[in-house]
PyMOL commands that place a pseudoatom at each C-alpha (Angstrom):
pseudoatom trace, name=CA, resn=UNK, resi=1, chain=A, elem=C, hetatm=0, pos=[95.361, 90.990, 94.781]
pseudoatom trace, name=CA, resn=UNK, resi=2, chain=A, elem=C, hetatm=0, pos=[93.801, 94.889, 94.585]
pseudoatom trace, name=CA, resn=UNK, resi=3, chain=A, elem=C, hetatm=0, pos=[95.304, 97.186, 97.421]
pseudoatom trace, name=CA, resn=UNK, resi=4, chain=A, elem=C, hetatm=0, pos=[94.302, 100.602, 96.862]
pseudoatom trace, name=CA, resn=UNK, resi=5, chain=A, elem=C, hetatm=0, pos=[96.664, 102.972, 98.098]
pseudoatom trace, name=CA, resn=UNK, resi=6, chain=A, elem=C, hetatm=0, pos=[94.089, 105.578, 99.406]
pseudoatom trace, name=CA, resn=UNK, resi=7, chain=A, elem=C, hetatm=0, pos=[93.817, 103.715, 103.056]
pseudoatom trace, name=CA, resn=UNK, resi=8, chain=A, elem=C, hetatm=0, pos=[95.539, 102.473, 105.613]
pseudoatom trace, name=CA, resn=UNK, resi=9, chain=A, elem=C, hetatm=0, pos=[95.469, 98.304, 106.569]
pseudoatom trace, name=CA, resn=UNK, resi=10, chain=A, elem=C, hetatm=0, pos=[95.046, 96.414, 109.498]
pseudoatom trace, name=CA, resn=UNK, resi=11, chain=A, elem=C, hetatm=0, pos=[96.565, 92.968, 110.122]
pseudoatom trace, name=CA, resn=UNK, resi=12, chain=A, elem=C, hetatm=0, pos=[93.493, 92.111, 110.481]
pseudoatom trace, name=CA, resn=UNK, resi=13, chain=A, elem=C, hetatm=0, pos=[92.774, 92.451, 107.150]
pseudoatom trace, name=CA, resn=UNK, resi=14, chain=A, elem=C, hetatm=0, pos=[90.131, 95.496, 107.667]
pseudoatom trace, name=CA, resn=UNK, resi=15, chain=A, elem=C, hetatm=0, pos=[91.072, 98.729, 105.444]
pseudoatom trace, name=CA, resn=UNK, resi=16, chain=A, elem=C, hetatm=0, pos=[90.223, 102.234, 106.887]
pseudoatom trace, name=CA, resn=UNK, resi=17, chain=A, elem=C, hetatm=0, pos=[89.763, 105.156, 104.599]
pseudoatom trace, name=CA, resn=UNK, resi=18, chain=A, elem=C, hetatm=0, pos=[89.784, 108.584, 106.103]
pseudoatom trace, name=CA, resn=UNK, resi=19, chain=A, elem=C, hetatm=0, pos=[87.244, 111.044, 105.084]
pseudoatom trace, name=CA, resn=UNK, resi=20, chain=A, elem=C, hetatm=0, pos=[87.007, 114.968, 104.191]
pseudoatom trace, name=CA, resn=UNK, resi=21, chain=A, elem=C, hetatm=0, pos=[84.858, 115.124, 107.539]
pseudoatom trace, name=CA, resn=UNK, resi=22, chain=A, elem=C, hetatm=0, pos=[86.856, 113.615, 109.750]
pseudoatom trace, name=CA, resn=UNK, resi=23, chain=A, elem=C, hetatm=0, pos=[85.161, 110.158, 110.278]
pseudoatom trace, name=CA, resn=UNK, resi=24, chain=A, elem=C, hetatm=0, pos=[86.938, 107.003, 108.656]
pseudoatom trace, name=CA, resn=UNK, resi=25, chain=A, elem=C, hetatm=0, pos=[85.159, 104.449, 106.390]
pseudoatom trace, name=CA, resn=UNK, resi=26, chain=A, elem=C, hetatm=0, pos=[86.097, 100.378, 107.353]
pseudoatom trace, name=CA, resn=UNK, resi=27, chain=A, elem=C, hetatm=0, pos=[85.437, 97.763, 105.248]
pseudoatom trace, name=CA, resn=UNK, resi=28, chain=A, elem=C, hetatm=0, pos=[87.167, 94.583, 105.313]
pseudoatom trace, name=CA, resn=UNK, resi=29, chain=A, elem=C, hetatm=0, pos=[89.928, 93.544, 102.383]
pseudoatom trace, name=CA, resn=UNK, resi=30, chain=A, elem=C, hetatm=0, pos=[90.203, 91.838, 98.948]
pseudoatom trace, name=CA, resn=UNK, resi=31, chain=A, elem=C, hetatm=0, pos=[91.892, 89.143, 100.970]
pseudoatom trace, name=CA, resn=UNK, resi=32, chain=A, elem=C, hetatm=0, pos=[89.647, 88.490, 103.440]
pseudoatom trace, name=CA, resn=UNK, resi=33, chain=A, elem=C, hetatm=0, pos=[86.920, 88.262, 101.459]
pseudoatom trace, name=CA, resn=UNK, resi=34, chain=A, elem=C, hetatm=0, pos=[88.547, 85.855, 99.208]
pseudoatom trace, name=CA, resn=UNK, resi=35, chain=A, elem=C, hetatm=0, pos=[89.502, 83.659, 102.269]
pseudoatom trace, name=CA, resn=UNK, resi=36, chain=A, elem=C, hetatm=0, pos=[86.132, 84.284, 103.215]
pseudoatom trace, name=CA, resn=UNK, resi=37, chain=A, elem=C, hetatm=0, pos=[84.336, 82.614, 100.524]
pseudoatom trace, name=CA, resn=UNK, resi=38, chain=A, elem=C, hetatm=0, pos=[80.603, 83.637, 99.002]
pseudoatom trace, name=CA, resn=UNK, resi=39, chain=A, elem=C, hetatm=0, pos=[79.368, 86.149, 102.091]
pseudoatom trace, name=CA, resn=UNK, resi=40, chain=A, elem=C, hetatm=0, pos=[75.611, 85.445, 103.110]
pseudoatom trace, name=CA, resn=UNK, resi=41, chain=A, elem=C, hetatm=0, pos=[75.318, 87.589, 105.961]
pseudoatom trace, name=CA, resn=UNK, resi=42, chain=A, elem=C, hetatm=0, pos=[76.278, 91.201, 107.449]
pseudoatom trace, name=CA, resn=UNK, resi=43, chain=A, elem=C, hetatm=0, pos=[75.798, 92.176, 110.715]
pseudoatom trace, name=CA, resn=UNK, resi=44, chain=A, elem=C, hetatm=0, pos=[76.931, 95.928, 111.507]
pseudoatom trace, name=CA, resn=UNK, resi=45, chain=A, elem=C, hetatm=0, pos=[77.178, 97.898, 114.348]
pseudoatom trace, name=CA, resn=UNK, resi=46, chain=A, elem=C, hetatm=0, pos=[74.645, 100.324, 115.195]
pseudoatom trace, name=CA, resn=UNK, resi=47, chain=A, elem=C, hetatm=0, pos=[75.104, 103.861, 115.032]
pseudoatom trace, name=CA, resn=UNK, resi=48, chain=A, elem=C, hetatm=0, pos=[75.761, 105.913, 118.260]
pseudoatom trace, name=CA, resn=UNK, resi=49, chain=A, elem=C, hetatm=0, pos=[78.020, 102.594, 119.686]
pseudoatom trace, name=CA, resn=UNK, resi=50, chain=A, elem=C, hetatm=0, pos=[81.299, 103.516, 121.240]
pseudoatom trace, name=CA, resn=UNK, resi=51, chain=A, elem=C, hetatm=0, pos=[83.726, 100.791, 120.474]
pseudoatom trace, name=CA, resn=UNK, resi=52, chain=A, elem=C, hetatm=0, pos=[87.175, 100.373, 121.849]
pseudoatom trace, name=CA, resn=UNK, resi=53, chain=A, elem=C, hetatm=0, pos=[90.422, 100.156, 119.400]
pseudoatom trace, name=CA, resn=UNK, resi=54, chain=A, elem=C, hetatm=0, pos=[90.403, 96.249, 118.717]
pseudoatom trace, name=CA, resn=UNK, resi=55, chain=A, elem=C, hetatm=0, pos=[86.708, 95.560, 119.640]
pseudoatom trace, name=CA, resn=UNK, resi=56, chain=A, elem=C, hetatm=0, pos=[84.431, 93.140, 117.551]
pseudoatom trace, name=CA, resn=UNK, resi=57, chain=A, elem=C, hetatm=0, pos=[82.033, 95.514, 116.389]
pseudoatom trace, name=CA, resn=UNK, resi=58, chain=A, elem=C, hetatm=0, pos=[80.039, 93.916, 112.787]
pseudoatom trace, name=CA, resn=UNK, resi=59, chain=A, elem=C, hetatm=0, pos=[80.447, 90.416, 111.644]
pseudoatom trace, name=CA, resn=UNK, resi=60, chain=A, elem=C, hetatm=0, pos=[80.548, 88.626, 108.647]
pseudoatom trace, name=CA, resn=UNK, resi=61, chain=A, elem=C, hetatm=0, pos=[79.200, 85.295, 107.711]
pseudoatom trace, name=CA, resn=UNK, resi=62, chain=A, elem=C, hetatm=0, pos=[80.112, 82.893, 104.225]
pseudoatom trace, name=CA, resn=UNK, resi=63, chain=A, elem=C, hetatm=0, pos=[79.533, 79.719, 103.622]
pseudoatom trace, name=CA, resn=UNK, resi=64, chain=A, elem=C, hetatm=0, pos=[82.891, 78.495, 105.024]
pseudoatom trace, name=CA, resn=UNK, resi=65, chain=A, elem=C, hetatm=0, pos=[82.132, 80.532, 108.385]
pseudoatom trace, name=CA, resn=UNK, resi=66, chain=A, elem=C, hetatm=0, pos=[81.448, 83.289, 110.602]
pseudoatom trace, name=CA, resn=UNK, resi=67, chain=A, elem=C, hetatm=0, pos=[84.187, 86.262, 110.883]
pseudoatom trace, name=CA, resn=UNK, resi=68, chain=A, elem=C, hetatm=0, pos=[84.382, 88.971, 113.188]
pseudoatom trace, name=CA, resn=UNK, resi=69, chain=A, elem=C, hetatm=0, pos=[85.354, 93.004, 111.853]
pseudoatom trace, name=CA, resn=UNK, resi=70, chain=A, elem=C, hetatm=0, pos=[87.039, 94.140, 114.538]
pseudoatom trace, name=CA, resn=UNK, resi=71, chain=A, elem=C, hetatm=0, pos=[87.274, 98.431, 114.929]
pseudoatom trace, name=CA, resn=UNK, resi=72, chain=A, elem=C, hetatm=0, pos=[90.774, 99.321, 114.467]
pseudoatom trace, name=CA, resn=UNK, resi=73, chain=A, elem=C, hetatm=0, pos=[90.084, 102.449, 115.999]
pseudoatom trace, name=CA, resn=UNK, resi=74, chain=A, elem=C, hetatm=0, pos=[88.167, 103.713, 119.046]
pseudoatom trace, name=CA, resn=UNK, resi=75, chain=A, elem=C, hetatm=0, pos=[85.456, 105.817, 118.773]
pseudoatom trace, name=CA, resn=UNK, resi=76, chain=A, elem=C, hetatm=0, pos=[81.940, 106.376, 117.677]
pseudoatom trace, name=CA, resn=UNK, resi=77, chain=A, elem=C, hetatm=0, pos=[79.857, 104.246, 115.359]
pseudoatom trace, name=CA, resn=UNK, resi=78, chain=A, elem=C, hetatm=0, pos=[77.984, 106.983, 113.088]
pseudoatom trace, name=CA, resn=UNK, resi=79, chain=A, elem=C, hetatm=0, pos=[76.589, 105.029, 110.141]
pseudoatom trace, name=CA, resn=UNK, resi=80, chain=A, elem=C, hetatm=0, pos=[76.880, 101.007, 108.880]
pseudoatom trace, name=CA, resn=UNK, resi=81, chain=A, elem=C, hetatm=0, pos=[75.939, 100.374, 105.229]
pseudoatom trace, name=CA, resn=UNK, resi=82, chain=A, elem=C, hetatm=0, pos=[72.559, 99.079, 105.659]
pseudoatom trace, name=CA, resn=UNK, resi=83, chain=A, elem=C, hetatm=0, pos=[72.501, 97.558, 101.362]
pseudoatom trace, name=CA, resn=UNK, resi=84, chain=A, elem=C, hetatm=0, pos=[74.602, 95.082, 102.354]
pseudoatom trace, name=CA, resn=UNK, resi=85, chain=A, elem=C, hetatm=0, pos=[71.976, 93.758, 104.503]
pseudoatom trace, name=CA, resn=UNK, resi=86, chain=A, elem=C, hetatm=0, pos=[69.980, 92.596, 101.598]
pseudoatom trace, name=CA, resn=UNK, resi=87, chain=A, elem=C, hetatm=0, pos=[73.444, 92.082, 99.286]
pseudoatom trace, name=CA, resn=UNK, resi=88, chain=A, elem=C, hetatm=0, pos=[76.111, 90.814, 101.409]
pseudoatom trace, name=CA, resn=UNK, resi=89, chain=A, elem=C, hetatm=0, pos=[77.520, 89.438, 98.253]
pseudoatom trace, name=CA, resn=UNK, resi=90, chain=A, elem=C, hetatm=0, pos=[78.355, 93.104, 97.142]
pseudoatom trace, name=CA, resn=UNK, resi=91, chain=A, elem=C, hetatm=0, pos=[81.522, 92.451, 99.510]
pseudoatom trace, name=CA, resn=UNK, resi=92, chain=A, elem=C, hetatm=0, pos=[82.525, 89.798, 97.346]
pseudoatom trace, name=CA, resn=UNK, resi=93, chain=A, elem=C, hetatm=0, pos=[81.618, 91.673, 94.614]
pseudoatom trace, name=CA, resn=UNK, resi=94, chain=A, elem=C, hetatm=0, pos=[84.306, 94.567, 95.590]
pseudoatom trace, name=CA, resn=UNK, resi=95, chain=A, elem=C, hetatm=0, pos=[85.537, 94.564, 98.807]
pseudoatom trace, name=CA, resn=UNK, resi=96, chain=A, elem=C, hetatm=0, pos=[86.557, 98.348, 98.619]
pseudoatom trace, name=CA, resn=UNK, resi=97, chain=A, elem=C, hetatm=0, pos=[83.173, 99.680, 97.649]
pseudoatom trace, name=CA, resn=UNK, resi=98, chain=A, elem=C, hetatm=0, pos=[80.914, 98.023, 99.826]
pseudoatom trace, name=CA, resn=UNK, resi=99, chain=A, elem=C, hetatm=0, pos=[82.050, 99.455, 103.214]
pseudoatom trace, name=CA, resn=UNK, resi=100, chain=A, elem=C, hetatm=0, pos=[80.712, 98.310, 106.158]
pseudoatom trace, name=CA, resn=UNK, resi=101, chain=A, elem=C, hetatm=0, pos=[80.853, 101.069, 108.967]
pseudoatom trace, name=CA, resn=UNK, resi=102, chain=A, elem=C, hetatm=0, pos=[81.610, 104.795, 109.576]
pseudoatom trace, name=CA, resn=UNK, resi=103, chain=A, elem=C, hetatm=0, pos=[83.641, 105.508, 112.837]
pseudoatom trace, name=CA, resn=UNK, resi=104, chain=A, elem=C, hetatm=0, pos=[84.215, 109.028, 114.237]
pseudoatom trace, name=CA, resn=UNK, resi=105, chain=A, elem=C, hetatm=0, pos=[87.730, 108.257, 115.912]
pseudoatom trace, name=CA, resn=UNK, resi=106, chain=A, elem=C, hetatm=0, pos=[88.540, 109.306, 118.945]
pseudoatom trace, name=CA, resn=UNK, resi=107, chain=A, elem=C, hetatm=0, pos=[92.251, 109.995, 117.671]
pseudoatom trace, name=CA, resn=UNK, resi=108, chain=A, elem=C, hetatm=0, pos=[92.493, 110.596, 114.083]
pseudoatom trace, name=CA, resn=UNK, resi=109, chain=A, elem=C, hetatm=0, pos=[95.605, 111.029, 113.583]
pseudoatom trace, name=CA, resn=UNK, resi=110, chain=A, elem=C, hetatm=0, pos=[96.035, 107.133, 115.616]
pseudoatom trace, name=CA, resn=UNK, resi=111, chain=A, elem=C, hetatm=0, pos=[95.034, 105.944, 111.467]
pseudoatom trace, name=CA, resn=UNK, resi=112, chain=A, elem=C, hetatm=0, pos=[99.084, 106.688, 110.263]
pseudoatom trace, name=CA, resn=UNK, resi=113, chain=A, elem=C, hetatm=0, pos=[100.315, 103.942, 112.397]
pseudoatom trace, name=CA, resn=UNK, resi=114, chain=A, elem=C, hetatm=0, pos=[98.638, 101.443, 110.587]
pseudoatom trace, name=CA, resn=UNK, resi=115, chain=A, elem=C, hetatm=0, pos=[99.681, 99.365, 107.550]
pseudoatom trace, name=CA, resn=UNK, resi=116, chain=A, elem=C, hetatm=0, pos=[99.882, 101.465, 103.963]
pseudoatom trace, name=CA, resn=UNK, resi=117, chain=A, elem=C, hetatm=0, pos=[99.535, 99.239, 100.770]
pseudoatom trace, name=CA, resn=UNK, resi=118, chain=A, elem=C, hetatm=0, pos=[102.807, 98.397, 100.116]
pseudoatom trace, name=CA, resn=UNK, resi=119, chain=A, elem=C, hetatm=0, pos=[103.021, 97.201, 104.004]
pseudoatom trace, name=CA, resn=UNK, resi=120, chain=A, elem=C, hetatm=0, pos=[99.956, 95.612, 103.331]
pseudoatom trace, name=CA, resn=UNK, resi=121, chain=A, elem=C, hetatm=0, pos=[100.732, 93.925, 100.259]
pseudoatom trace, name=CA, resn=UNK, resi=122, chain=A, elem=C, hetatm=0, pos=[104.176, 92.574, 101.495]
pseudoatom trace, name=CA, resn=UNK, resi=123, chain=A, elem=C, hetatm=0, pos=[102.239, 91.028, 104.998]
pseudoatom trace, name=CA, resn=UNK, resi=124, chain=A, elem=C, hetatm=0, pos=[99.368, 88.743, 102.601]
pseudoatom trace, name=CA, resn=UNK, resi=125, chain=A, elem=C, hetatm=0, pos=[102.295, 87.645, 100.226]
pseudoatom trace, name=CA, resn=UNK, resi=126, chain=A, elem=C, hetatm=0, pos=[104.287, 86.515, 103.242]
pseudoatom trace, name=CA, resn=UNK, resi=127, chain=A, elem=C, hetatm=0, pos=[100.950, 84.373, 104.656]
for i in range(1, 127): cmd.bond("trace and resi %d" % i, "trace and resi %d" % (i + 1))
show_as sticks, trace
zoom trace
């Protein structure tokens, strides 16, 4: 299973990249799309949203079922990758390239306490 080690992991199974201008990028795992099955649907959140730390905030839909993303951090909503309206597949495709929101957080540094990819790795072998 692909982990990258350039983000941090939720249990979840969302990952959360931090970028050079302070927002974070969120995107749900290898894993969860694989559990997930063949996505047909994407709903994101809409920018300017405040979300809470643990809030459903975008879902995603497969053939199997209907999955909420949940924000691991709080914050502001500032972008959601509006291709994967038309190609929720891409997911599938590569889980770690086909992001699904942007989040300004309201505590950056509140991103080390989650799960690196040797964390990460250990918690999906143990499921």
């Amino acid at each position: 299973m692909n982990v990258p080690n350039d983000r941090r992991y939720t249990d979840s199974h969302e990952w959360i990249r931090t970028e050079s201008d302070g927002t974070v990028t969120i995107g749900i795992t290898d894993h969860a799309q694989a559990a997930l099955g063949d996505l047909v649907y994407v709903e994101l959140p809409k920018a300017g949203r405040t979300v809470a730390a643990g809030e459903a905030c975008a879902v995603v839909e497969s053939v199997k079922a209907a999955s909420d993303v949940y924000a691991p951090l709080a914050g502001e909503i500032v972008g959601g990758n509006d291709a994967l309206a038309g190609s929720p597949e891409a997911v599938n495709e590569d889980a770690y390239a086909a992001w699904l929101f942007r989040l300004r957080p309201s505590d950056a540094a509140a991103v080390d306490a989650f799960l690196d990819a040797a964390a990460y790795s250990k918690l999906i072998e143990e499921a």
